[in-house]
C-alpha positions in Angstrom: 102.7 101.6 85.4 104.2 104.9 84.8 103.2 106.9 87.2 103.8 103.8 89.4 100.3 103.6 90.6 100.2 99.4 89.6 103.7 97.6 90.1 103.0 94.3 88.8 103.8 90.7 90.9 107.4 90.0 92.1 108.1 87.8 89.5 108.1 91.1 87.0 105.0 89.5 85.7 101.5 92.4 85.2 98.7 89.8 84.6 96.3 92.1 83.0 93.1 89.4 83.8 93.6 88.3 86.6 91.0 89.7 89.3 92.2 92.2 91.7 91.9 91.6 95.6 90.9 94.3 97.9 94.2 94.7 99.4 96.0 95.5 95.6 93.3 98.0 95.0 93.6 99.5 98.1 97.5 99.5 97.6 96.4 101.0 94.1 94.6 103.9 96.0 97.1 104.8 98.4 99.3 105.1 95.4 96.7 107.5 93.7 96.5 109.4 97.1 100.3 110.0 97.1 100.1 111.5 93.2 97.1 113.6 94.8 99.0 114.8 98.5 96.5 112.8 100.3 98.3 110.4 101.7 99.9 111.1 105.0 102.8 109.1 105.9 101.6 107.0 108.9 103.7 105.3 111.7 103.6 101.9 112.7 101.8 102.6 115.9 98.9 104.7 113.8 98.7 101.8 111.3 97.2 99.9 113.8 94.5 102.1 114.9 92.8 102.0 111.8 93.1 98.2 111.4 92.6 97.2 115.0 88.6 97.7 114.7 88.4 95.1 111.8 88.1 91.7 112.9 89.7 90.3 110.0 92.9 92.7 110.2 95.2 89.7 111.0 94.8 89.0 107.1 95.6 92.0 105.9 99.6 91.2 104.2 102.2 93.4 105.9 103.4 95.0 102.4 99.4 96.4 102.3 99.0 97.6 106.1 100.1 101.0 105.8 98.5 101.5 102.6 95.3 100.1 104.3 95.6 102.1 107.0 96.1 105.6 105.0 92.8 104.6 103.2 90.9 104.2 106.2 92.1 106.9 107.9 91.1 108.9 104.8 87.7 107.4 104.7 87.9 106.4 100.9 87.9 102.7 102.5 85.5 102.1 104.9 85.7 98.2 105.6 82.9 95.8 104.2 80.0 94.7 106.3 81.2 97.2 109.1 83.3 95.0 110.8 85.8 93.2 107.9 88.4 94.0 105.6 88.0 91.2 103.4 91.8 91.9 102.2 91.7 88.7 100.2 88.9 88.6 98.5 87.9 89.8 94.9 86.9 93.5 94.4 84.0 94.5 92.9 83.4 97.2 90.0 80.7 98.5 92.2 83.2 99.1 94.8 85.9 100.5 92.4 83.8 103.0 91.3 83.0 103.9 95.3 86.6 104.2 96.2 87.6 105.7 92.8 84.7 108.3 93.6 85.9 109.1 97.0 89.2 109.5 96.4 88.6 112.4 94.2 86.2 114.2 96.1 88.7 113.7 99.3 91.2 115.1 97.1 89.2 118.1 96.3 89.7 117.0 92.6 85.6 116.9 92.0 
């Protein structure tokens, strides 16, 4: 929580077990990408290119969008199936571990 890349709930609350959805870990990312100079500050119009090709992109919560956005526009994220987000649901270690890996070869950090 330091380096601020997790923020917790609203209510102040962490909850260290709960299960993480897709749009929190991509939140997480974009964080990461900021620490790393990846992330490029995108504007609302450019947030929606990324999104607009998803067919599930109405579900994405507007507090993840541009950190959704940056993600796919960084290809660290590339969508699930091809065609969804899947904002809401659960993410996967196996996925993790993709993201995690891309983000650092994207960042020239491996």
């Amino acid at each position: 929580m330091e380096n601020k890349l997790i923020n917790g709930y609203e209510d102040g609350s962490f909850r260290p077990d709960a299960m993480v959805t897709r749009e929190q870990a991509m939140h997480m990312i974009a964080n990461a990408m900021s620490m790393t100079g990846l992330l490029s500050k995108l504007s609302d119009t450019q947030q929606e290119a990324p999104l607009a090709k998803f067919k599930d992109a109405s579900d994405v919560a507007g507090w993840a969008a541009a950190d959704i956005a940056a993600c796919l526009q960084a290809n660290i994220v590339n969508g699930k199936d091809g065609s969804r987000l899947a904002p809401k649901e659960e993410i996967t270690r196996a996925e993790v571990a993709a993201i995690i890996q891309r983000l650092l070869s994207q960042s020239d950090l491996i």
